[in-house]
N, C-alpha and C positions, 0 to 999 in steps of 0.2 A: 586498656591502658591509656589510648590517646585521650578518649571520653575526660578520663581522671586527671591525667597529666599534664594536658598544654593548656589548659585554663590556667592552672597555678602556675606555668614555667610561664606563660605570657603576663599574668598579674604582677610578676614579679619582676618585668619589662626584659623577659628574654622572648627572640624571633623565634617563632616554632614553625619548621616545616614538615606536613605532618604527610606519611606515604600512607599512610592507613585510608580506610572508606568513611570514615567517622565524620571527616568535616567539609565531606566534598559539598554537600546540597542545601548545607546552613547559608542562609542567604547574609550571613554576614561576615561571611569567610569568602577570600578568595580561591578559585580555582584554578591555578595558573600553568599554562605552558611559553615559557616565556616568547615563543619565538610569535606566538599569536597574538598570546591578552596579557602580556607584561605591563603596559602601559595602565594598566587597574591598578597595580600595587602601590601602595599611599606608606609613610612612613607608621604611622598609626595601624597598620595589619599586624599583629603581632601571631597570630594561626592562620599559615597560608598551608592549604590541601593541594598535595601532588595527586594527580588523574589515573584512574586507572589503565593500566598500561598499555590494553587495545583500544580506548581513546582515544591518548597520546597519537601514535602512530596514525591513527584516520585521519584527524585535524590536523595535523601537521601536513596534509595532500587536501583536503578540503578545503582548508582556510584561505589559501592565496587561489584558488577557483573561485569561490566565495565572492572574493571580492572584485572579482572582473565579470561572474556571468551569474550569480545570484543562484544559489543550490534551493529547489525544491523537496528534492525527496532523494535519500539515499537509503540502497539498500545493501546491506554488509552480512558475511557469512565468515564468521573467525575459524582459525584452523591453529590451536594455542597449542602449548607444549607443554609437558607435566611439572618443567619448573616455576610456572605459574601458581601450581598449587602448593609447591614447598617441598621440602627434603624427603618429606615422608612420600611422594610420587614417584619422584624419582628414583628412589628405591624402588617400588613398585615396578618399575617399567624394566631397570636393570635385572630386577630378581626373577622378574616373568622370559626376559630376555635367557638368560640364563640356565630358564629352568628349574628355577628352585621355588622356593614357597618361603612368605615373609608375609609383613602387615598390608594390608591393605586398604589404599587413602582413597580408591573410588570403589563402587557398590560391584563393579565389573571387570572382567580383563581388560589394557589400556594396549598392553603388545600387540602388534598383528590387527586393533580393533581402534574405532572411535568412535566418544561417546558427546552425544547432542546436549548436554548435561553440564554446564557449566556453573556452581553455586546452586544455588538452593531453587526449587518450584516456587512459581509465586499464584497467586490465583489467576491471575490475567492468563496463565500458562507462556508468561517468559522467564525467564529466568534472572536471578537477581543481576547477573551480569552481562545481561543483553539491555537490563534494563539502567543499568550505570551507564553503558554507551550511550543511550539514548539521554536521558540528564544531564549529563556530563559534557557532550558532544554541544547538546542545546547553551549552557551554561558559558563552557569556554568560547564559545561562538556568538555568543550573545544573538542569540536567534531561537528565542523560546517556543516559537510556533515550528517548527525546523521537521518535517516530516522523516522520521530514523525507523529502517524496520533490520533488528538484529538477529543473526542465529549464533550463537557462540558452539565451537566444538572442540572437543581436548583430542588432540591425535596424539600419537605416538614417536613423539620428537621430545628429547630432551630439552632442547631450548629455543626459544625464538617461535614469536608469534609471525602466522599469514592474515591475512584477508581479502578475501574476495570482492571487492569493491561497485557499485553502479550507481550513477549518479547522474538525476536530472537535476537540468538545469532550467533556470525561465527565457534563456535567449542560446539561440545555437551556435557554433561555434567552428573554428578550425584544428584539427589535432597538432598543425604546427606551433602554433599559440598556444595549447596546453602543454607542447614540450617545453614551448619558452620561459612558460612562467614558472615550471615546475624546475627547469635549469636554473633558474635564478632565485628560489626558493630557501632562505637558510634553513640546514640539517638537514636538506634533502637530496636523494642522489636516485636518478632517474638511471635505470638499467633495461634497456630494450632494445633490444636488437635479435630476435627470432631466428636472423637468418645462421647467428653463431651461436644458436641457444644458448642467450645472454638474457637472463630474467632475476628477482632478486629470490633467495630461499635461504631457507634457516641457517643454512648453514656456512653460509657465505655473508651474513650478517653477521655472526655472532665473533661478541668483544668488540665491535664498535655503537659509536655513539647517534649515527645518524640514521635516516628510516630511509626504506629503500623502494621506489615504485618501478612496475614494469607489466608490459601485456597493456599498455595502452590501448585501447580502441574504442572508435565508436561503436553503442551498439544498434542493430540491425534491426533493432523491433521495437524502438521507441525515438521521436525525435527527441534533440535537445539533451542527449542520453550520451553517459560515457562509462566505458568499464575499464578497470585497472586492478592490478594486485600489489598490494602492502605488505612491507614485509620489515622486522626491526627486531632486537635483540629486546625481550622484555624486562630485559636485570639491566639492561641500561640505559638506554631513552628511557622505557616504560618505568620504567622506576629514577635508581641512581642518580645516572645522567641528569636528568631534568631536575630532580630536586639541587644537586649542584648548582647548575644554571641557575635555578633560582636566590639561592643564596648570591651567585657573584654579581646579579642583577642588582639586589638588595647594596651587596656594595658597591655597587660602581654608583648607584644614584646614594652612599653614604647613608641611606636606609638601614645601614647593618655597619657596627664598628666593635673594633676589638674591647672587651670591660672584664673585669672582675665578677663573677658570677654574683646577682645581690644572693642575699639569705634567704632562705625558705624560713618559714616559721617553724617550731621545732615539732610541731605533731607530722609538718609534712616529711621533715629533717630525718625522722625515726622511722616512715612508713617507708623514704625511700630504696 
């Protein structure tokens, strides 16, 4: 549908923000989170591609690292929840829950189990969706050489993606400096405190709009190395949320104003 449709909605001088995969990696589309690479968007974008939603959530802790200690390699193990995959999942999850019998949106049990299976096999043997991180991550970061090694996994959570986070850096660092920046980070809200088992989880994310870090630390077997857990509601940063954002970006630099919709031509007028 996007493929089809936001060509002609953009031809026709409407802003398309498109949540789909379609126009993440066209290098003439932007990729936008605004709190990171907003400053790309030109009045002249008229298909701007929302990130896929365990992106979102990385970059949004990476980015402001990034730009005080230089990231070399990060490596990420997702922990998603079956409303990633859609309605028809979470049926699945409920009905298994349950005990009954219904359709089934993955090839295995999702209750009680999780599977290392996220999107489709690719020959490289990542998966289509470890490997959007990796593009995607590179993309909004404007750091194409950007060492990204993903494992994506679907567990048994209705909502609200984890990640397990580790991340070199090229200069070492102080963890109180990473608290600081990540405190003064927009959309982020740093939750660490162990001693009151204070961490961020699905479930205390979800229905807000901001990404949640916690479990800071250095790690213990690689200099220049830091580990952290991510944690965000996928229906809204990962999605929603962000495309929002982006539109009110759009207005505020006057990029985007209210119009009369122009006219499609009438073969598109009929198909719609």
């Amino acid at each position: 549908v996007a493929r089809e449709w936001a060509p002609k909605f953009a031809s026709a001088g409407t802003t398309v923000i498109d949540n789909s995969s379609c126009w993440r990696m066209d290098i003439n589309v932007p990729l936008i989170v605004p709190e990171i690479n907003g400053d790309v968007l030109t009045e002249n974008d008229k298909i701007i591609a929302n990130p896929n939603c365990s992106t979102i959530q990385m970059v949004m802790v990476l980015s402001p690292l990034h730009l005080k200690y230089r990231i070399q390699r990060v490596v990420v193990s997702t922990y998603q929840s079956v409303s990633g995959t859609g309605a028809k999942a979470v049926q699945q999850l409920m009905n298994e829950r349950a005990g009954e019998t219904g359709t089934m949106a993955y090839p295995h049990p999702i209750d009680l189990n999780c599977l290392p299976h996220v999107d489709l096999f690719l020959e490289n043997g990542y998966t289509k969706e470890e490997m959007k991180i990796v593009n995607e991550t590179r993309k909004i970061m404007r750091e194409p050489s950007l060492q990204v090694s993903p494992t994506a996994v679907r567990i048994p959570v209705k909502g609200g993606h984890s990640e397990s986070v580790n991340i070199q850096f090229e200069s070492d660092f102080e963890l109180t400096d990473i608290y600081e920046i990540l405190n003064h980070s927009s959309g982020v809200v740093v939750q660490d405190d162990p001693s009151i088992h204070k961490y961020p989880m699905p479930l205390t994310s979800e229905g807000k709009d901001e990404i949640f870090v916690g479990r800071i630390r250095r790690d213990l077997s690689q200099s220049n190395t830091l580990s952290c857990w991510i944690v965000a509601d996928n229906l809204r940063k990962g999605a929603a949320t962000n495309a929002v954002q982006i539109a009110e970006l759009l207005v505020s630099r006057k990029f985007l104003r209210r119009k009369s919709m122009p006219e499609l031509n009438q073969a598109d007028r009929e198909s719609y």
